[in-house]
TISE-139141 format. One record per residue (C-alpha): residue in one letter; y, x, z. Coordinates in Angstrom, 3 decimals. Each point is the difference from the previous one (the first is absolute). Layout:
N
('A' (Y X Z))
...
***
This chain:
310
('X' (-2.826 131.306 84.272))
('X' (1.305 -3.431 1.758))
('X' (1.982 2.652 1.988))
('X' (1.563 1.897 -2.434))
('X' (1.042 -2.584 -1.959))
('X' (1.523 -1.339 3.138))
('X' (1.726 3.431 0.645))
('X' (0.828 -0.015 -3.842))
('X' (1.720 -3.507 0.488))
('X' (2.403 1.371 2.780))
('X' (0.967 2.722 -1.588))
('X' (1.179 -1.916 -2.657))
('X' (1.606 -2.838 2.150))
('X' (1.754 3.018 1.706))
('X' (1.282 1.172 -3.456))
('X' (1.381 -3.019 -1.162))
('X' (1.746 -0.089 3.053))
('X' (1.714 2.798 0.432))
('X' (0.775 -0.561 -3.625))
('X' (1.740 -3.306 0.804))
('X' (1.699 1.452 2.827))
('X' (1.252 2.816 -2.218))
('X' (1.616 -2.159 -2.526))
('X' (2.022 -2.329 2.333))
('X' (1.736 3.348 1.465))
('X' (0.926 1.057 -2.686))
('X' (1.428 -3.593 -1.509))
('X' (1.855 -0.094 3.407))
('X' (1.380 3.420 -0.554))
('X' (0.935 -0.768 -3.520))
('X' (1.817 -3.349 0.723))
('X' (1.635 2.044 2.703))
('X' (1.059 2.967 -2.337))
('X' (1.275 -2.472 -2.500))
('X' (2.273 -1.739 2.080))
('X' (1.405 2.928 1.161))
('X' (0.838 0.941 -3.848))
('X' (1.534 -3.230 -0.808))
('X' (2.130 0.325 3.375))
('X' (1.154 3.402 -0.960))
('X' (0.705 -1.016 -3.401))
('X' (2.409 -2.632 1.055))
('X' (1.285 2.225 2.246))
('X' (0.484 2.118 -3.068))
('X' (1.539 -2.851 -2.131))
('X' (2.536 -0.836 2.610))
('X' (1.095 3.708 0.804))
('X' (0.153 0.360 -3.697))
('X' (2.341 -3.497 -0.388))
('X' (2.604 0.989 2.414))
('X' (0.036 3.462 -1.065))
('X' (1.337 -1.825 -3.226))
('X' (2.300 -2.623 1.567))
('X' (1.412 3.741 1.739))
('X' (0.209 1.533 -3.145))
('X' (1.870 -2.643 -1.588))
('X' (2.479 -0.311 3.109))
('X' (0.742 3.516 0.234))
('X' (0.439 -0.299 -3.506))
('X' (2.670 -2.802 0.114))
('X' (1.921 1.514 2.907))
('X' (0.419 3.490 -2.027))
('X' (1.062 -2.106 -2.862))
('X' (2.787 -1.963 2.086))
('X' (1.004 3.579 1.898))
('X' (0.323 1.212 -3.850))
('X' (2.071 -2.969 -0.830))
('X' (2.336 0.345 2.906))
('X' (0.369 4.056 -0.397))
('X' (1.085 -1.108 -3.727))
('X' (2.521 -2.643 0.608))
('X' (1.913 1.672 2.968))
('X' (3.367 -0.312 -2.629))
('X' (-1.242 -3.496 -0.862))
('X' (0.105 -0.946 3.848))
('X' (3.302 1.534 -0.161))
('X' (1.631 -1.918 -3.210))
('X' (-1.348 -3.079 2.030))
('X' (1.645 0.459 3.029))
('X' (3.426 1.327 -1.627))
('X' (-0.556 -3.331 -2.133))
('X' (-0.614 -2.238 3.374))
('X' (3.151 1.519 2.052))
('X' (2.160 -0.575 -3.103))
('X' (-0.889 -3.626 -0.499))
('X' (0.664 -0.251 3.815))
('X' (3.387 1.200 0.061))
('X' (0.806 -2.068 -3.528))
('X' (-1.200 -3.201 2.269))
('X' (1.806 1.091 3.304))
('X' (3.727 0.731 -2.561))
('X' (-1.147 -3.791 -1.151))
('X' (0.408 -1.292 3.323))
('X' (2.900 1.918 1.193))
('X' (1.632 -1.048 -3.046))
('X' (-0.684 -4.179 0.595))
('X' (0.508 0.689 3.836))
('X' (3.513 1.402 -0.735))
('X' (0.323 -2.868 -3.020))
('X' (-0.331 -2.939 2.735))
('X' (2.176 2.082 2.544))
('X' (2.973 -0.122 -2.270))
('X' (-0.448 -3.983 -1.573))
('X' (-0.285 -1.094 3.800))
('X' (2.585 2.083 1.030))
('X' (2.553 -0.953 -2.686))
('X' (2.378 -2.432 2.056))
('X' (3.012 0.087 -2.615))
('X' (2.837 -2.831 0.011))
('X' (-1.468 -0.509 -3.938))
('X' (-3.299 -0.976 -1.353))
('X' (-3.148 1.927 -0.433))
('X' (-0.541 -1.439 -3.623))
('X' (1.574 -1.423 -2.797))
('X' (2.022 -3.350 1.116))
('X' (-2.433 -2.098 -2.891))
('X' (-2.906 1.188 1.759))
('X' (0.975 -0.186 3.614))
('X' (1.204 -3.900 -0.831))
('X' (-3.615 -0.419 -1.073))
('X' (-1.798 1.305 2.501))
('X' (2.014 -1.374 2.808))
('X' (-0.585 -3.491 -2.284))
('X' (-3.812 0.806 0.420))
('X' (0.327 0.319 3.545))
('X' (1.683 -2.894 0.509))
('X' (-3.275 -2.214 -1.966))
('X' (-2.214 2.172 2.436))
('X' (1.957 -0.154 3.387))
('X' (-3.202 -0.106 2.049))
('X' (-1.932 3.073 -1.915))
('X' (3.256 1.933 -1.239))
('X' (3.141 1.285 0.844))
('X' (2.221 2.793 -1.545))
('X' (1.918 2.504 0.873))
('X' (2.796 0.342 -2.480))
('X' (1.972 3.242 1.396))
('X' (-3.204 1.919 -0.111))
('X' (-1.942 -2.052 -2.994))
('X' (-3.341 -0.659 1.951))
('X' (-2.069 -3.158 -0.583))
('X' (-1.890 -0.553 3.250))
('X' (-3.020 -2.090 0.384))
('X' (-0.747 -1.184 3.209))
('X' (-3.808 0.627 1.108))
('X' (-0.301 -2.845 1.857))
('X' (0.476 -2.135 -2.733))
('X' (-1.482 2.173 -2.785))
('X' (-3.080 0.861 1.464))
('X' (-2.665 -1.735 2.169))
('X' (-0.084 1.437 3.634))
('X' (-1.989 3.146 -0.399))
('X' (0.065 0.114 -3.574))
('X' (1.005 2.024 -3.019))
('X' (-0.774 -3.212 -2.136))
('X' (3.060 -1.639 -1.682))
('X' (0.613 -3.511 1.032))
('X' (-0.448 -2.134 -3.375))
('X' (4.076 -0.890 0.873))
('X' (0.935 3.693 0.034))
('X' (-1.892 0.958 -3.082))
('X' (2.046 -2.568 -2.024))
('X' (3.137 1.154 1.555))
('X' (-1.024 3.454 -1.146))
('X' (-0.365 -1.182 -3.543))
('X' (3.344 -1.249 0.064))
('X' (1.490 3.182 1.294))
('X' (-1.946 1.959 -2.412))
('X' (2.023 -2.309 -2.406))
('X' (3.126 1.306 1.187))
('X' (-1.302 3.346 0.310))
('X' (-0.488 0.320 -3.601))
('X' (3.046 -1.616 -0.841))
('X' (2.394 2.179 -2.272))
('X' (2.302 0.931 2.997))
('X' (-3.232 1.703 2.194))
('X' (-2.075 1.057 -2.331))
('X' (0.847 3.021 0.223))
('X' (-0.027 0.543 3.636))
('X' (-3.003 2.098 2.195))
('X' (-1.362 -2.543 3.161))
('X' (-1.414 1.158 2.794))
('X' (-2.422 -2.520 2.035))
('X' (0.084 1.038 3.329))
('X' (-2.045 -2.029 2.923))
('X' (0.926 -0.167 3.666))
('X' (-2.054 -1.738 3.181))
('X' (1.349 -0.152 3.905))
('X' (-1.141 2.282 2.165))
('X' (-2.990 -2.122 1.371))
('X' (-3.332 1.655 -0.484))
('X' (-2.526 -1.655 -2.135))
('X' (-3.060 -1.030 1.964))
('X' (-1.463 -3.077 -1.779))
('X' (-3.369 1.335 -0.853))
('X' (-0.028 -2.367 -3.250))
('X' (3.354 2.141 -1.260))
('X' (-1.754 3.474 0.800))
('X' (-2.725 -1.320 -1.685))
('X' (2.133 -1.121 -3.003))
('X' (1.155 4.015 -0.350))
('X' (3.191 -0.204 1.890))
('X' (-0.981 2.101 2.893))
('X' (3.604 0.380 1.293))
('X' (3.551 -0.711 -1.109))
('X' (-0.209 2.643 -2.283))
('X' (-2.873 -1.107 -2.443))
('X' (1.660 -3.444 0.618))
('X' (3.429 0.803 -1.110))
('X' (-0.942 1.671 -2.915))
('X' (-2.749 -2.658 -1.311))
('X' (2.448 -2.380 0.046))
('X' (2.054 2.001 -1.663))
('X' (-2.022 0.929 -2.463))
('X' (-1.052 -3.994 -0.385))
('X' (3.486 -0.789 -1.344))
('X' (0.322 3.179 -1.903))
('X' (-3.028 -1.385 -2.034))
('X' (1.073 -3.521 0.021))
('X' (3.239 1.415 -1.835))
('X' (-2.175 1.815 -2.290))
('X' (-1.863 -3.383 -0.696))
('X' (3.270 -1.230 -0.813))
('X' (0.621 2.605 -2.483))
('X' (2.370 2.514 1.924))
('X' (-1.001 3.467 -1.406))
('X' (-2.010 2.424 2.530))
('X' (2.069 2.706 -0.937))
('X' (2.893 -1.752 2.054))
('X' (-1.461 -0.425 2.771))
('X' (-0.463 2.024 3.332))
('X' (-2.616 -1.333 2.647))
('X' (-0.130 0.929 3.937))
('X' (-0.253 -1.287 3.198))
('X' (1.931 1.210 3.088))
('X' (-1.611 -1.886 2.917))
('X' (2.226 -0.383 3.112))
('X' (2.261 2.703 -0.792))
('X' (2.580 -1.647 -1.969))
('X' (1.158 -3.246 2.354))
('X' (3.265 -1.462 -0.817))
('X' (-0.030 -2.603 3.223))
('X' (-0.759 0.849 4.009))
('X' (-4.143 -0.374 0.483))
('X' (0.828 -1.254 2.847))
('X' (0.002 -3.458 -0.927))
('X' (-2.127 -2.138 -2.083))
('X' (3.136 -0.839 -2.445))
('X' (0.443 3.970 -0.415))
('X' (-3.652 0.099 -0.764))
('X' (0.004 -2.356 -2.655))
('X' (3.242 1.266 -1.802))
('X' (-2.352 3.653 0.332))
('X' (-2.960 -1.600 -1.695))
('X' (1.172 0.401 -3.930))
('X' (-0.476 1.269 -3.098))
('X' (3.308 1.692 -2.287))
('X' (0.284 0.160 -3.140))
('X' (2.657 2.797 -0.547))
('X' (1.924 0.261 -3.494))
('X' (1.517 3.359 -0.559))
('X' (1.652 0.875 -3.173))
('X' (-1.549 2.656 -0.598))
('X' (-1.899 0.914 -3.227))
('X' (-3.199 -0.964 -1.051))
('X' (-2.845 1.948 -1.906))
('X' (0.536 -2.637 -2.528))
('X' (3.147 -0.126 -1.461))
('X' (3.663 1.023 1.270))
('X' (2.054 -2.189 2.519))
('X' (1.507 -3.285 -1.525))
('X' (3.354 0.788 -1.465))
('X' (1.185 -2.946 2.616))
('X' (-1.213 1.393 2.719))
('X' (3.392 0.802 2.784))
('X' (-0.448 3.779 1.310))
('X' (-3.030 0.561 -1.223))
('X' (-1.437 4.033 0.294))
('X' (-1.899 1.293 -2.694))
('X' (-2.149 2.499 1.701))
('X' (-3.841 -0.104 -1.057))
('X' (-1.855 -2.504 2.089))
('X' (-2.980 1.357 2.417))
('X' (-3.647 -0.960 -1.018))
('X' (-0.924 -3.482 1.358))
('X' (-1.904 0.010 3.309))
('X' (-3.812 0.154 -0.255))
('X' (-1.614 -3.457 1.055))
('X' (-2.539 -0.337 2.812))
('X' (-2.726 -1.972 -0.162))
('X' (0.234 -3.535 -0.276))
('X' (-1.755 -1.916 3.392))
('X' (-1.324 -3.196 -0.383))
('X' (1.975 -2.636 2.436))
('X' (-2.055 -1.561 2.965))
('X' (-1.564 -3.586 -0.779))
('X' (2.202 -2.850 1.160))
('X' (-0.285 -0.840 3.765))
('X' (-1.693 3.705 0.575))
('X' (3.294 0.804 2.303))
('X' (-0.632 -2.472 2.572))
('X' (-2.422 2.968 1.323))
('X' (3.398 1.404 2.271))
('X' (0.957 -2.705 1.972))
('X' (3.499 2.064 0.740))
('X' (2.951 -0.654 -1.795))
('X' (-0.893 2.840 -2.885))
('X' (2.509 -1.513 -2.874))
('X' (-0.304 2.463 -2.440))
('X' (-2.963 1.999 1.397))
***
């Protein structure tokens, strides 16, 4: 008996542990299995996600090719539109390029303007002898850079802008009122190189002609000169009425004109006083450029070189 119980108490122990054993495979194998589901289920998810994001893009990109298949004759209108406002802006320039051609090139034995006006002009000229000076034969008010801005600057001088009010005075006087202007600005033929005036927005003497231009354009403005009169550009070196060859010739080349032309304004009809005055419709105003911001004081010292207007 002792021995069969004995026997009897193996087999059991033997049960129970292939029992155990039995049950920890298949936990392992379970665990195992279940992983792999959740893997392939993200798997799944993420196939599944950009199979949308695919959708959707393929989606968007048949929706633009419809768009663009649709508004072939808008493209069209937009160009004809573009080239049309091109060649209106291109007949504007022509038309103030060929304006200041014929007031510079009038060199008559008489006077540009009215004999009141030119008396009070050349009286303002003669209060401002160190900013101004003008030109009766051709009627051109000339401010000299040196004097009306601060080296490498499109800023007016606080001296300048009250000399501007004063001509604005004048300007608006019965005798011009009437008359177009045309602020045109003018450098030497130095290069700019100052960093501080790059950095200002006057990357050559083009953008540097014009925003001083433009400067006493809109100080006139300030003073109550209607927009409508005025015509605003800049003509760099081109224009020089002295040798650059010298630093007198220079200076005399460093200016901004006022031009008065009797020609109508959008406004009202020439001033009955007005001697030889056309009649022919005047062309749109200019369009402004952006207005730069003038270099802090003492900024210019960067350029050792003698820069005087750059």
């Amino acid at each position: 008996m002792a021995r069969m119980h004995h026997r009897l108490g193996l087999i059991v122990a033997l049960g129970l542990t292939t029992l155990t054993t039995g049950c920890a495979v298949s936990q392992e194998k379970y665990n195992s299995l279940k992983l792999d589901r959740d893997r392939l289920a993200e798997q799944l998810g993420s196939a599944q996600n950009q199979a949308s994001i695919a959708r959707s893009e393929a989606d968007a990109l048949k929706n633009q090719l419809g768009m663009i298949g649709q508004g072939g004759s808008g493209k069209d209108a937009m160009i004809l539109n573009l080239t049309t406002q091109n060649a209106e802006l291109q007949k504007q320039l022509d038309d103030i390029n060929r304006r200041y051609a014929d007031a510079v090139g009038k060199v008559g034995t008489g006077m540009a303007l009215p004999e009141a006006l030119s008396n009070e002009l050349s009286a303002f000229a003669a209060q401002n002898p160190d900013l101004v000076s003008f030109d009766a034969q051709r009627g051109i008010v000339k401010f000299k850079s040196d004097v009306t801005f601060a080296t490498g600057s499109a800023e007016l001088k606080p001296q300048a802008k009250e000399a501007i009010t004063r001509f604005a005075q004048i300007l608006n006087s019965p005798t011009a009122s009437g008359y177009e202007l045309m602020v045109a600005g003018h450098t030497d033929n130095t290069r700019v190189v100052n960093p501080a005036t790059i950095q200002a927005g006057h990357k050559d003497n083009w953008y540097l002609s014009a925003h001083r231009a433009i400067s006493v354009g809109q100080e006139l403005t300030r003073a109550n000169v209607g927009p409508q009169r005025l015509a605003v550009t800049g003509y760099a070196d081109q224009r020089p009425i002295a040798s650059n060859a010298s630093e007198g010739g220079k200076q005399q080349n460093r200016r901004v004109e006022v031009l008065i032309l009797p020609t109508t304004v959008r406004s009202g009809p020439v001033a009955p006083n007005m001697a030889g005055g056309n009649n022919r419709p005047a062309a749109a105003p200019a369009q402004r450029l952006n207005k730069d911001v003038a270099p802090p004081t003492g900024t210019t010292s960067v350029d050792t070189r003698r820069e005087f207007s750059k």
